[in-house]
N, CA and C atoms as a LAMMPS dump frame, in Angstrom:
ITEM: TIMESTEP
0
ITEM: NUMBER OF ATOMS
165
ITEM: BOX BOUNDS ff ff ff
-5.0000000000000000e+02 5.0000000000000000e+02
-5.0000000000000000e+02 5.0000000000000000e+02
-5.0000000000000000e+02 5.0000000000000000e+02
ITEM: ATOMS id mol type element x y z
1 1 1 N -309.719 -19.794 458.847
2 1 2 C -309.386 -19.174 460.103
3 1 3 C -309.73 -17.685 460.101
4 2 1 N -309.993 -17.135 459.166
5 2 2 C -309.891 -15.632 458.924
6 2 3 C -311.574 -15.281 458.715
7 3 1 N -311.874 -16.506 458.392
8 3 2 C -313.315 -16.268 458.17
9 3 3 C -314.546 -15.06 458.486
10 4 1 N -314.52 -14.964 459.729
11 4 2 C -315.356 -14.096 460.374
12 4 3 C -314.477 -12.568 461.101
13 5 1 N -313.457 -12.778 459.706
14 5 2 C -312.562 -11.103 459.778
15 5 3 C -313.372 -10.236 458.687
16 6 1 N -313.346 -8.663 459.201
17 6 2 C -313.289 -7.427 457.969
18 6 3 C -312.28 -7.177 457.157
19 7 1 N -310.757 -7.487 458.493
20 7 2 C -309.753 -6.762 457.615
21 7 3 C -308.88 -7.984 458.435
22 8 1 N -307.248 -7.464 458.263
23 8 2 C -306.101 -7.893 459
24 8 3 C -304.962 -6.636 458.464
25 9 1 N -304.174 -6.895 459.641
26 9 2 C -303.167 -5.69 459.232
27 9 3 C -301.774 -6.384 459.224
28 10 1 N -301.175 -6.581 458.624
29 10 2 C -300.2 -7.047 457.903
30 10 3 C -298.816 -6.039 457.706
31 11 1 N -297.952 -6.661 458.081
32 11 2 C -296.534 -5.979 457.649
33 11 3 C -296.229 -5.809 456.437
34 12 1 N -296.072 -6.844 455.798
35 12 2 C -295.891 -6.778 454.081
36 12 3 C -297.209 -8.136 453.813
37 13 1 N -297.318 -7.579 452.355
38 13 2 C -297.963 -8.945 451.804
39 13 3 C -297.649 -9.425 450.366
40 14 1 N -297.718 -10.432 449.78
41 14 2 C -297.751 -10.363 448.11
42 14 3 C -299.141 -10.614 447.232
43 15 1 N -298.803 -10.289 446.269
44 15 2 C -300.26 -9.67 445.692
45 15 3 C -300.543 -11.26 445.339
46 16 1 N -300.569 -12.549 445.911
47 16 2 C -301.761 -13.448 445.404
48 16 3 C -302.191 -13.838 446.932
49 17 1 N -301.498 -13.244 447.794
50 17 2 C -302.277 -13.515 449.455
51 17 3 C -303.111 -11.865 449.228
52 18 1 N -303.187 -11.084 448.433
53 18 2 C -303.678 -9.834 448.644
54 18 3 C -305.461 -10.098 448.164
55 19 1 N -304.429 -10.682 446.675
56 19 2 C -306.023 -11.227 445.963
57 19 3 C -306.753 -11.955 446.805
58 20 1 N -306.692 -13.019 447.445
59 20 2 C -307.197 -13.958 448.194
60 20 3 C -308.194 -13.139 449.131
61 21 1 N -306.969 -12.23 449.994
62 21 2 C -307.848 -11.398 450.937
63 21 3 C -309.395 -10.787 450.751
64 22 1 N -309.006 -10.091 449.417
65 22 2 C -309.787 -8.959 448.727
66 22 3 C -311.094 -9.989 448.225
67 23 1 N -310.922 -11.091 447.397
68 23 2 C -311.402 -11.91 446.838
69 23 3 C -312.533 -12.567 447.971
70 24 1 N -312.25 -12.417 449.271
71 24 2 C -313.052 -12.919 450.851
72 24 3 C -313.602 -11.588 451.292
73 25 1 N -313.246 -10.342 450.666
74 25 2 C -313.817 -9.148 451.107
75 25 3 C -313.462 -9.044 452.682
76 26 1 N -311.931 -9.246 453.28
77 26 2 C -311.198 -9.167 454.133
78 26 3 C -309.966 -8.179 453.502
79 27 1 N -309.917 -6.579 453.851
80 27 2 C -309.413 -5.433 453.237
81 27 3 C -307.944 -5.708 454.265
82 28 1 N -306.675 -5.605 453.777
83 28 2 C -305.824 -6.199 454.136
84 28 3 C -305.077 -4.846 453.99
85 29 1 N -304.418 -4.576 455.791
86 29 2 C -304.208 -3.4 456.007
87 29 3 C -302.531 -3.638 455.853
88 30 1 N -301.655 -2.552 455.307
89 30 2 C -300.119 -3.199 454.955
90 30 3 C -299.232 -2.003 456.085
91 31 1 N -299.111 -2.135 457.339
92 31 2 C -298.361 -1.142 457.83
93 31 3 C -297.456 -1.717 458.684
94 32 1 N -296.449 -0.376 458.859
95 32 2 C -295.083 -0.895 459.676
96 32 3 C -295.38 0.15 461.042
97 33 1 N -294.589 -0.15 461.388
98 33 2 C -294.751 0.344 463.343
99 33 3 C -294.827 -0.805 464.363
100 34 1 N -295.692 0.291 465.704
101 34 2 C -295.982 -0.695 466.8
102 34 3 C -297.129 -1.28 466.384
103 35 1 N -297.991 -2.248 466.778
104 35 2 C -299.267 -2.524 466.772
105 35 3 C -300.182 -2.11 467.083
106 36 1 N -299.852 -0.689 468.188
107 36 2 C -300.255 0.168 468.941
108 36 3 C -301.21 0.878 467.635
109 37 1 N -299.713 1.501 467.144
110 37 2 C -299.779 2.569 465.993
111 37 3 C -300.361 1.94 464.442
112 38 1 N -300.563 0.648 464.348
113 38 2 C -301.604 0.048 463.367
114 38 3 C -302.602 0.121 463.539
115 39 1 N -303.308 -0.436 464.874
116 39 2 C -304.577 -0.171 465.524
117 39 3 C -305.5 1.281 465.371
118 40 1 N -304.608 2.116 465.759
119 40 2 C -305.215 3.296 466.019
120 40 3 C -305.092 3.848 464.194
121 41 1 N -304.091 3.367 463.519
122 41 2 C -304.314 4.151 462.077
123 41 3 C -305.459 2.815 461.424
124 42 1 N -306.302 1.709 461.544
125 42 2 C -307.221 1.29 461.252
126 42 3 C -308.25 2.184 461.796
127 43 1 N -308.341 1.96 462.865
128 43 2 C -309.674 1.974 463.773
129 43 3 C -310.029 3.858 463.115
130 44 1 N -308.677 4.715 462.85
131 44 2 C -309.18 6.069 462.143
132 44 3 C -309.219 6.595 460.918
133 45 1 N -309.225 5.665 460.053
134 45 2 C -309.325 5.323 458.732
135 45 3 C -310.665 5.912 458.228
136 46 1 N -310.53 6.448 457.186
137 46 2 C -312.244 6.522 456.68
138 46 3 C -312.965 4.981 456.025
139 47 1 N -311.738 4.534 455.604
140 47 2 C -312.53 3.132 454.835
141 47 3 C -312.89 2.273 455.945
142 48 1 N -312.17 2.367 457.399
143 48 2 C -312.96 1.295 458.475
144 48 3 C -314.232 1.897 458.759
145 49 1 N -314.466 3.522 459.015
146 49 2 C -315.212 3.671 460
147 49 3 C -316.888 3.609 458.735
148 50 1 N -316.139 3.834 457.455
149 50 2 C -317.776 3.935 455.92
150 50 3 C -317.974 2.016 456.746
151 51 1 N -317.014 1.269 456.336
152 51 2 C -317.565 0.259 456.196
153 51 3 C -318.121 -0.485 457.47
154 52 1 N -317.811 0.142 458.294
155 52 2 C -318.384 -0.642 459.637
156 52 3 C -319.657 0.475 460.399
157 53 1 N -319.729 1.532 459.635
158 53 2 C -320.768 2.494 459.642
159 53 3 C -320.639 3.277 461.246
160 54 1 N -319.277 3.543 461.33
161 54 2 C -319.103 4.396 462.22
162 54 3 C -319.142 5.721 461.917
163 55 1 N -319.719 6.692 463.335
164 55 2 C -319.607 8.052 462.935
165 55 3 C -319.172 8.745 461.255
């Protein structure tokens, strides 16, 4: 189902759903807040914008 993901952002996770992630090269984002405020701390990330070759 996750297949044709970069990342996912996640509330908590444990480290053998982490491995899994990492292991699919799906970078598994761990934050608390709104979804609002996940979004916008992905989308201004340096590791989203190197790997998706933004600005």
């Amino acid at each position: 189902m996750l297949r044709d993901c970069q990342g996912v952002i996640i509330n908590q996770i444990g480290p053998g759903a982490m491995d899994t992630l990492l292991y699919r090269n799906i970078l598994p984002f761990a934050l608390s807040g709104s979804i609002e405020d996940a979004l916008a701390t992905v989308r201004d990330s340096k590791l989203f914008r190197v790997r998706n070759k933004i600005g």
